[in-house]
N, CA, C and O of each residue as an XYZ file, in Angstrom:
316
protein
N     106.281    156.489    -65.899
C     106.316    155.419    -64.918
C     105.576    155.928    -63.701
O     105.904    156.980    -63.151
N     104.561    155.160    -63.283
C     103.565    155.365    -61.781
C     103.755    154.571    -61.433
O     103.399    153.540    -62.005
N     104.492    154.561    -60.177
C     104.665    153.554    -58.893
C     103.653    154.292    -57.933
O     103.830    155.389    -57.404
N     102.478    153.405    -57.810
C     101.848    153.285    -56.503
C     101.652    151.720    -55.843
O     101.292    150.671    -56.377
N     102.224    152.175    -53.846
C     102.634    151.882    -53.131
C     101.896    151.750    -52.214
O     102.556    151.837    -51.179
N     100.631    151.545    -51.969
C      99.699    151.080    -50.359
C      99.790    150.024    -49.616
O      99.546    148.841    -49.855
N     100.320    150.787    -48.306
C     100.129    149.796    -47.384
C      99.231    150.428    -46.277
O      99.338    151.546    -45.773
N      98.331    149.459    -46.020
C      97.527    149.646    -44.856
C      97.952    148.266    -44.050
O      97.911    147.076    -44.363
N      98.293    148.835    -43.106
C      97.991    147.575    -41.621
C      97.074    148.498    -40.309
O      97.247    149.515    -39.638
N      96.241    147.632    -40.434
C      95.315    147.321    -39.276
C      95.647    146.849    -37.597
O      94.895    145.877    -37.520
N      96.097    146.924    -36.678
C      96.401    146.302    -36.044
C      95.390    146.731    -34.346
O      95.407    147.784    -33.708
N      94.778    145.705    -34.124
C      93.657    145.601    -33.298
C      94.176    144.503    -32.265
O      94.071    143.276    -32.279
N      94.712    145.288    -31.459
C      95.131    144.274    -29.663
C      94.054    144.835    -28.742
O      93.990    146.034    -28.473
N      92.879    143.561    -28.085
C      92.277    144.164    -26.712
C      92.471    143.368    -26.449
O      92.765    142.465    -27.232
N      92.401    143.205    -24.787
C      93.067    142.798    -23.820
C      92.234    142.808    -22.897
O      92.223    143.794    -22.160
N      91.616    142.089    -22.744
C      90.404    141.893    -21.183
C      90.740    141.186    -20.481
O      91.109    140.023    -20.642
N      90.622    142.058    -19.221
C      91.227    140.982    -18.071
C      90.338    141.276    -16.722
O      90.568    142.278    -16.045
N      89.449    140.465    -16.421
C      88.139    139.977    -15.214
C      88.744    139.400    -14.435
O      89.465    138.475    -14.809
N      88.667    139.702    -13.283
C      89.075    139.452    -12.169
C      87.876    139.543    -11.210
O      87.869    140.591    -10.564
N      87.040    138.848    -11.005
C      85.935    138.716     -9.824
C      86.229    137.734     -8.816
O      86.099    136.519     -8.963
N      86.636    138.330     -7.777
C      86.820    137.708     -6.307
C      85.377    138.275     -5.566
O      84.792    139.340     -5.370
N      85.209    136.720     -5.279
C      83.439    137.274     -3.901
C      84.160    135.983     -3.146
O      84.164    134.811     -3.525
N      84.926    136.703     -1.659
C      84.730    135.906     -0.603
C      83.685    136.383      0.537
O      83.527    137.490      1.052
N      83.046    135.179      0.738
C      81.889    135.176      2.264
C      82.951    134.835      3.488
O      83.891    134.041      3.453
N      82.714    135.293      4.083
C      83.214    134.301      5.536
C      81.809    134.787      6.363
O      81.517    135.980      6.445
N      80.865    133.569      7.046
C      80.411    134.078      8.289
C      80.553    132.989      9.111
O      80.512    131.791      8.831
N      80.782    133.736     10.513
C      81.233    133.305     11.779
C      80.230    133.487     12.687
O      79.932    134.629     13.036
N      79.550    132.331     13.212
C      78.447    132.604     13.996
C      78.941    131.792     15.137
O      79.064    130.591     14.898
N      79.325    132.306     16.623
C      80.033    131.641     17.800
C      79.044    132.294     19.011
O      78.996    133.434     19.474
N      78.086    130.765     19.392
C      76.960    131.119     20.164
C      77.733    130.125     21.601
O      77.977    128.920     21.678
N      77.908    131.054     22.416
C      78.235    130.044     23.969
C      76.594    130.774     25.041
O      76.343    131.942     25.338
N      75.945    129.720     25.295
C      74.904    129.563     26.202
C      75.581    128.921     27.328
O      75.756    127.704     27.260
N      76.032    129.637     28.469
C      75.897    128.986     29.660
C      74.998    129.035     30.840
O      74.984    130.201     31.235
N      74.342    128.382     31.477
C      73.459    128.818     32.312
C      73.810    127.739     33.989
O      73.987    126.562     34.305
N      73.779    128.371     34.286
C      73.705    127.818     36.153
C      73.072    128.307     37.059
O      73.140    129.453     37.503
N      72.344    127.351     37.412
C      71.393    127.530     38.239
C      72.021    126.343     39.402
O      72.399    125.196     39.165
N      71.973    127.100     40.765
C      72.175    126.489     42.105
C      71.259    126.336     42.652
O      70.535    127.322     42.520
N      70.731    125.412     43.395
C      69.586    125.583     44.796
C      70.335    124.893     45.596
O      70.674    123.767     45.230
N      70.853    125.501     47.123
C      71.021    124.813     48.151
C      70.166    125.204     49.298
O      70.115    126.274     49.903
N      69.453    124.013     49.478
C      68.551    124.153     51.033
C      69.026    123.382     52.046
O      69.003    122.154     51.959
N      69.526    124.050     53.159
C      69.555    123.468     53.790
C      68.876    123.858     55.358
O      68.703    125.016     55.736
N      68.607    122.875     56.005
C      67.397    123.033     56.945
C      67.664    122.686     58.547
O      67.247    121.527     58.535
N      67.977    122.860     59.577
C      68.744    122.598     60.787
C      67.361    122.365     61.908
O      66.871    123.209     62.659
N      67.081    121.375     61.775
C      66.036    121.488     63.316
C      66.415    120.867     64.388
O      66.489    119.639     64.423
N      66.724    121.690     65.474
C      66.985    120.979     67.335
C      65.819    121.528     67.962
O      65.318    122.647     68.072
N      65.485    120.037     68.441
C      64.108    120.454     69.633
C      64.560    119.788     70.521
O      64.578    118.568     70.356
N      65.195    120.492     72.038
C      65.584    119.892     72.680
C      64.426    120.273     73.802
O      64.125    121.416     74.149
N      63.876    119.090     74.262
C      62.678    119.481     75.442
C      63.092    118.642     76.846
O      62.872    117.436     76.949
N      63.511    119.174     77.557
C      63.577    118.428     79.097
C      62.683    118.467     79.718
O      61.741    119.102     79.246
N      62.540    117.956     80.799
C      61.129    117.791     81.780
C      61.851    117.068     82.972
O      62.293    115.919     82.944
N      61.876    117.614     83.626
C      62.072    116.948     85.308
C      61.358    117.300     85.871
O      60.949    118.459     85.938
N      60.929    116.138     86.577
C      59.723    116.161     87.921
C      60.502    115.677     89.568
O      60.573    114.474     89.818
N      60.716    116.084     89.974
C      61.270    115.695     91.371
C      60.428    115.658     92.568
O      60.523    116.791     93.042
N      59.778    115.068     93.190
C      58.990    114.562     93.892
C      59.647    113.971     95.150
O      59.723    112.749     95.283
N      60.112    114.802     96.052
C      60.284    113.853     97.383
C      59.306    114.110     98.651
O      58.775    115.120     99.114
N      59.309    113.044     98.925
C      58.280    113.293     99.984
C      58.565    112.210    101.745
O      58.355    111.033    102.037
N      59.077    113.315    102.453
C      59.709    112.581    103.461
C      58.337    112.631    104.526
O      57.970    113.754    104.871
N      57.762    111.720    104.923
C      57.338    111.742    106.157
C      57.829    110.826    107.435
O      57.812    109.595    107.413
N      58.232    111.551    108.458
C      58.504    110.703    110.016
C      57.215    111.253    110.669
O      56.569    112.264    110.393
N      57.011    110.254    111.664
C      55.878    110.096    112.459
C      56.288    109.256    113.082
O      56.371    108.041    112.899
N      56.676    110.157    114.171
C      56.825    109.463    116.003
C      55.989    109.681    116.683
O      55.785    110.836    117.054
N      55.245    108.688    117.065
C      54.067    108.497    118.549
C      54.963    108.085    119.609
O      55.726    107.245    119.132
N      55.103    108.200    120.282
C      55.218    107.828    121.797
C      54.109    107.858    122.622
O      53.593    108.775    123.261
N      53.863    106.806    122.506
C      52.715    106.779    124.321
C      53.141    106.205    125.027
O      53.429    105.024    124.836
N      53.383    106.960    126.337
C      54.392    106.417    127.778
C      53.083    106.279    128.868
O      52.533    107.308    129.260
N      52.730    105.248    129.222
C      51.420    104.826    130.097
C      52.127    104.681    131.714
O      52.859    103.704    131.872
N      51.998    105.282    132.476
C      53.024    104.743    133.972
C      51.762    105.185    134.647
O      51.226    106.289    134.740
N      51.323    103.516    135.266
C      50.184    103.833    136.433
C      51.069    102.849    137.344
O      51.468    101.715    137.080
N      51.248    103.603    138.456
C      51.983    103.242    139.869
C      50.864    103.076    141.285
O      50.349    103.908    142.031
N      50.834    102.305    141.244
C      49.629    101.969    141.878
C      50.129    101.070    143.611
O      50.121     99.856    143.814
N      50.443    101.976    144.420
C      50.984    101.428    145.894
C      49.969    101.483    146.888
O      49.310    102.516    146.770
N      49.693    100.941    147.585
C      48.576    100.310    149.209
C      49.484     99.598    149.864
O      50.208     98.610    149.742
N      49.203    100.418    150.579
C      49.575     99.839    151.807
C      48.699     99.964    153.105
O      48.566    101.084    153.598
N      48.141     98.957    153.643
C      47.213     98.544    154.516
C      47.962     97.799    155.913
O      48.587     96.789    156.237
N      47.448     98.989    156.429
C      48.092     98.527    158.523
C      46.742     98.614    159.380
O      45.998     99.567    159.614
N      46.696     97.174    159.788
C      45.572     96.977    160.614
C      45.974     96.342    161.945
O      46.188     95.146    162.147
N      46.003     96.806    162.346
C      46.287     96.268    164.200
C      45.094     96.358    165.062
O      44.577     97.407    165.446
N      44.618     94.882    165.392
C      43.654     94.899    166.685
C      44.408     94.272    167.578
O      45.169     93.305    167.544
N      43.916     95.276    168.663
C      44.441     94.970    170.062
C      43.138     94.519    170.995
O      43.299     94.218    172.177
């Protein structure tokens, strides 16, 4: 009596496991401020006086005092 008995098992487990993460982030934060001032400011005083004063006093006294005294006396006696 031959008892033959084969067993073959095979046993084939793979297991793949992919995992691809691609994160981007871009952040582009542009602040432009610009200021520009002009203040002009401009002050003109022209202050011009002028006085003329002009007096002009004239007196003018004449007096002309004329005294002609004029006396005769005439004595005639005939005798």
């Amino acid at each position: 009596t031959t008892t033959t008995t084969e067993t073959t098992t095979t046993t084939t487990e793979t297991t793949t496991t992919t995992t691809e993460t691609t994160t981007t982030t871009t952040e582009t934060t542009t602040t432009t401020t610009e200021t520009t001032t002009t203040t002009t400011e401009t002050t003109t005083t022209t202050t011009e006086t002028t006085t003329t004063t002009t007096e002009t006093t004239t007196t003018t006294t004449e007096t002309t005092t004329t005294t002609t005294e004029t006396t005769t006396t005439t004595t005639e006696t005939t005798t």
